[in-house]
ChimeraX commands (.cxc) that place a marker at each C-alpha (Angstrom):
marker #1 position 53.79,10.38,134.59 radius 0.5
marker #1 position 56.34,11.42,132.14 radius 0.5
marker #1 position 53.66,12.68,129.70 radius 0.5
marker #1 position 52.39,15.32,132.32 radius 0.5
marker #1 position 56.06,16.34,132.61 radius 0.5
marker #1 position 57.04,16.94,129.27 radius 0.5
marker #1 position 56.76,19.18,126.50 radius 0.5
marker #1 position 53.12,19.07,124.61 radius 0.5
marker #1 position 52.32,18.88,121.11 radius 0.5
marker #1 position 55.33,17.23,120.06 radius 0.5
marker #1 position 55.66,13.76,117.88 radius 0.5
marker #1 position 56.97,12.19,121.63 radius 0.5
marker #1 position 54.22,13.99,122.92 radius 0.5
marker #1 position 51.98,12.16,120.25 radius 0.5
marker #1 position 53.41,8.95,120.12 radius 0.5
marker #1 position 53.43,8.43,124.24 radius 0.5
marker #1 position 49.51,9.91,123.92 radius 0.5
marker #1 position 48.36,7.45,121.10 radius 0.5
marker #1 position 50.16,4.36,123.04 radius 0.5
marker #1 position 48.74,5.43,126.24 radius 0.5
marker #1 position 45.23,5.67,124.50 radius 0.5
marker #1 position 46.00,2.14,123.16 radius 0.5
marker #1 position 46.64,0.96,126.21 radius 0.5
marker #1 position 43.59,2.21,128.44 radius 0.5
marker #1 position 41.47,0.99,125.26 radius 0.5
marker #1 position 43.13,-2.38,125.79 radius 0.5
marker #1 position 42.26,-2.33,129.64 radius 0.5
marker #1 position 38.92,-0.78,129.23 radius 0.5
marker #1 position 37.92,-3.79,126.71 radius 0.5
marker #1 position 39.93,-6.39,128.66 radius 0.5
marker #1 position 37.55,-5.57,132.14 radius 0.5
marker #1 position 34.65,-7.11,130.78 radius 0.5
marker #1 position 35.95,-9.95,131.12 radius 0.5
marker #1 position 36.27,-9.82,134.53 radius 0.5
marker #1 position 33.29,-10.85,136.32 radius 0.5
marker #1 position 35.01,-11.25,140.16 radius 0.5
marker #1 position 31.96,-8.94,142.15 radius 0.5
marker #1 position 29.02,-9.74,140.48 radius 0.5
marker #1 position 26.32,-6.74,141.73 radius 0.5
marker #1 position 24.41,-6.38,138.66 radius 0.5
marker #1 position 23.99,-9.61,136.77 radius 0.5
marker #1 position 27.89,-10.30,135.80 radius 0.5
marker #1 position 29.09,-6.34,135.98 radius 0.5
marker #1 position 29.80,-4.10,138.76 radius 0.5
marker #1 position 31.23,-0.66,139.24 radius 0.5
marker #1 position 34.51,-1.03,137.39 radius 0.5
marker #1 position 32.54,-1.78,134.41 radius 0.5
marker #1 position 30.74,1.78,134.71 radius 0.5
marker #1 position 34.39,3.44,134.83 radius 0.5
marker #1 position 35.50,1.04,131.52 radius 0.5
marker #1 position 32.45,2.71,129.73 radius 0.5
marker #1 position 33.24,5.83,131.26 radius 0.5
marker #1 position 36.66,5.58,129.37 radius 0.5
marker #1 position 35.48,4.19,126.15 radius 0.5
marker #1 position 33.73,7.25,125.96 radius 0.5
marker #1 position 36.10,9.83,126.65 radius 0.5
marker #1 position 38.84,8.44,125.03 radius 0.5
marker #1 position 37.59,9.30,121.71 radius 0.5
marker #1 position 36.49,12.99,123.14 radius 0.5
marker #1 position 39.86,13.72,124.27 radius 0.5
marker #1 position 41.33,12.64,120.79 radius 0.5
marker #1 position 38.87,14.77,119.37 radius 0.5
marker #1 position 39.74,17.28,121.18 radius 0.5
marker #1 position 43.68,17.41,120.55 radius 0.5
marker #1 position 42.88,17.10,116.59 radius 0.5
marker #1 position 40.99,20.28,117.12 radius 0.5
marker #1 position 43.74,21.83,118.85 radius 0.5
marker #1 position 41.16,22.71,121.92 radius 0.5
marker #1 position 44.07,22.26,124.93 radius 0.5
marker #1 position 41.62,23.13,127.48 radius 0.5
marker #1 position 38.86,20.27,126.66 radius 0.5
marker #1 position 41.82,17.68,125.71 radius 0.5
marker #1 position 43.50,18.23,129.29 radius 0.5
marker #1 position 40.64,17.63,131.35 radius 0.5
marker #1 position 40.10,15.12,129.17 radius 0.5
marker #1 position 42.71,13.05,129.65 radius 0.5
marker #1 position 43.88,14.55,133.10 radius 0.5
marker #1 position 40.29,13.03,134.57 radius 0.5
marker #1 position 40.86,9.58,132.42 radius 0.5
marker #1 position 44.71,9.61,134.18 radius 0.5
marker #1 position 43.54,10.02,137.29 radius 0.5
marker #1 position 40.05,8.46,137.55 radius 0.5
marker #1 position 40.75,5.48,135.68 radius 0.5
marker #1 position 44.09,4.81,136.80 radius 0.5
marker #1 position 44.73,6.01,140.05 radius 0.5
marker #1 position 41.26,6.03,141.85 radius 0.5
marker #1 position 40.49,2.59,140.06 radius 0.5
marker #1 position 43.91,1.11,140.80 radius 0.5
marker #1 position 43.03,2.18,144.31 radius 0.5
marker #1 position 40.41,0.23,144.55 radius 0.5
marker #1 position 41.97,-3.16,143.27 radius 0.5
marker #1 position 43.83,-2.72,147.00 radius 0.5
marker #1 position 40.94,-3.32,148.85 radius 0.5
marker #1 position 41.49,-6.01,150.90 radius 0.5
marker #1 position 38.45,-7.85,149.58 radius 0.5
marker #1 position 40.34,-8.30,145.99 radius 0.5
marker #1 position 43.22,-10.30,145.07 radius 0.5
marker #1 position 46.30,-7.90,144.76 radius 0.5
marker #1 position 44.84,-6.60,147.91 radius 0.5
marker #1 position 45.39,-9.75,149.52 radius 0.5
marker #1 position 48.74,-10.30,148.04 radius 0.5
marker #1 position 50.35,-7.09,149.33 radius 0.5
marker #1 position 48.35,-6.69,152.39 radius 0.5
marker #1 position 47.91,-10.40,153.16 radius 0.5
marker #1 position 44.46,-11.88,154.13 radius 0.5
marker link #1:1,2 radius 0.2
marker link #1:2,3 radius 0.2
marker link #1:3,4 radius 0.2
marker link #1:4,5 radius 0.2
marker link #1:5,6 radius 0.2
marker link #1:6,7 radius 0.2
marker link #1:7,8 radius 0.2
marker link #1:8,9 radius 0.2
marker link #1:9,10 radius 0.2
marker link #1:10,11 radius 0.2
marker link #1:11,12 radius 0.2
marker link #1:12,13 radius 0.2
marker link #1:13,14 radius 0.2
marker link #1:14,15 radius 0.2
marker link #1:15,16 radius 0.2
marker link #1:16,17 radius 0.2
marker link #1:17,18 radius 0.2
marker link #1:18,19 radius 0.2
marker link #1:19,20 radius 0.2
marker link #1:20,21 radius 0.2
marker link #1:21,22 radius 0.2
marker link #1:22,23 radius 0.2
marker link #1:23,24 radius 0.2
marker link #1:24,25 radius 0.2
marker link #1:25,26 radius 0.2
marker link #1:26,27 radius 0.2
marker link #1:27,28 radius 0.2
marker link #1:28,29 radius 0.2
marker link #1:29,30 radius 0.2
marker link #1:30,31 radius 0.2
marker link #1:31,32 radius 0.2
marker link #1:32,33 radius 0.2
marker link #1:33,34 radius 0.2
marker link #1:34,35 radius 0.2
marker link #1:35,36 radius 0.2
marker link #1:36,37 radius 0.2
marker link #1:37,38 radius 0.2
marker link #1:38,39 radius 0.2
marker link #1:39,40 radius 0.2
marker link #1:40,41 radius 0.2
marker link #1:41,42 radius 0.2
marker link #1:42,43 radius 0.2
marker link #1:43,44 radius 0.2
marker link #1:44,45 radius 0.2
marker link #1:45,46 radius 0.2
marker link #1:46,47 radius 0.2
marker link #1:47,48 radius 0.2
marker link #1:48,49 radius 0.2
marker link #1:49,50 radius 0.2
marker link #1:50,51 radius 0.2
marker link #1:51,52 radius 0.2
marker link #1:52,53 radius 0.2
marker link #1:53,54 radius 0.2
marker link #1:54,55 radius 0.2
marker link #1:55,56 radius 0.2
marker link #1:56,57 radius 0.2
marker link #1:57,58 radius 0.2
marker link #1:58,59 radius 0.2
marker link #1:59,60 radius 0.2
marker link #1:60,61 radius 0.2
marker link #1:61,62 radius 0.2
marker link #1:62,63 radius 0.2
marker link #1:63,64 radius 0.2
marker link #1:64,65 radius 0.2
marker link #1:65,66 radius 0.2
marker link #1:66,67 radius 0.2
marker link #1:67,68 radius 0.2
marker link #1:68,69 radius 0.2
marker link #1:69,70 radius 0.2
marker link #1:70,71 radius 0.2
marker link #1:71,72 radius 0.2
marker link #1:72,73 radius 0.2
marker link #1:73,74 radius 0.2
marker link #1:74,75 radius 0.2
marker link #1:75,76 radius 0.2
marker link #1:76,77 radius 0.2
marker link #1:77,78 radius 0.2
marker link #1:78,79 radius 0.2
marker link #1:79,80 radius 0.2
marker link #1:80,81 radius 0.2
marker link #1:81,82 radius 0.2
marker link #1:82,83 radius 0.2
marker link #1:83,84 radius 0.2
marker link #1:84,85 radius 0.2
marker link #1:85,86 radius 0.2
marker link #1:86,87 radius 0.2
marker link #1:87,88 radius 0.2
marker link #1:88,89 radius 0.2
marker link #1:89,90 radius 0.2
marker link #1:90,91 radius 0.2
marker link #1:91,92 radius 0.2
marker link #1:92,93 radius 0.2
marker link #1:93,94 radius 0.2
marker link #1:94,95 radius 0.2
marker link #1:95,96 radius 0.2
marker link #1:96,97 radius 0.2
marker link #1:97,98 radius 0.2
marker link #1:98,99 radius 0.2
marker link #1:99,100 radius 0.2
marker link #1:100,101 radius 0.2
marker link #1:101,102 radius 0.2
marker link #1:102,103 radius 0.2
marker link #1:103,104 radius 0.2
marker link #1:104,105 radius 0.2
view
């Protein structure tokens, strides 16, 4: 959350971008991996969104290189908030383990 509040372009800008990048690569990677719902063959839905982010990852590096600010904040605005928070959602459900930890079940 710090990123969106900050200053862009600068090296902190950079440096919090490229680890956050590293990071959703890591995750994105990591999920298959996880094989917990099964609903086609060994993948399910979350695996859709991990491609989803392998792909646009890339783009919205591309973008910032080419200095197009538009195309990079979608970008990375849709990756923050449709790989992290609607996905994170969904690992409440109760049906999943951290959803049974917090919510009990």
């Amino acid at each position: 959350m710090a990123q969106l509040a900050h200053i862009k372009g600068t090296r902190t800008h950079r440096a919090r971008g490229y680890t956050w990048v590293g990071l959703m690569l890591f995750v994105a990677l990591s999920s298959f991996f996880i094989h917990e719902l099964r609903q086609w063959g060994n993948f399910s839905p979350i695996h859709l969104l991990s491609v989803f982010t392998l792909a646009m990852l890339p783009l919205g590096i591309s973008f910032a290189r080419r200095h197009n600010v538009v195309g990079h904040r979608k970008t990375m605005l849709g990756l923050f908030f449709g790989a992290l928070v609607i996905a994170g959602a969904f690992t409440l459900l109760p049906s999943r383990i951290l959803g049974r930890i917090i919510f009990g079940g």
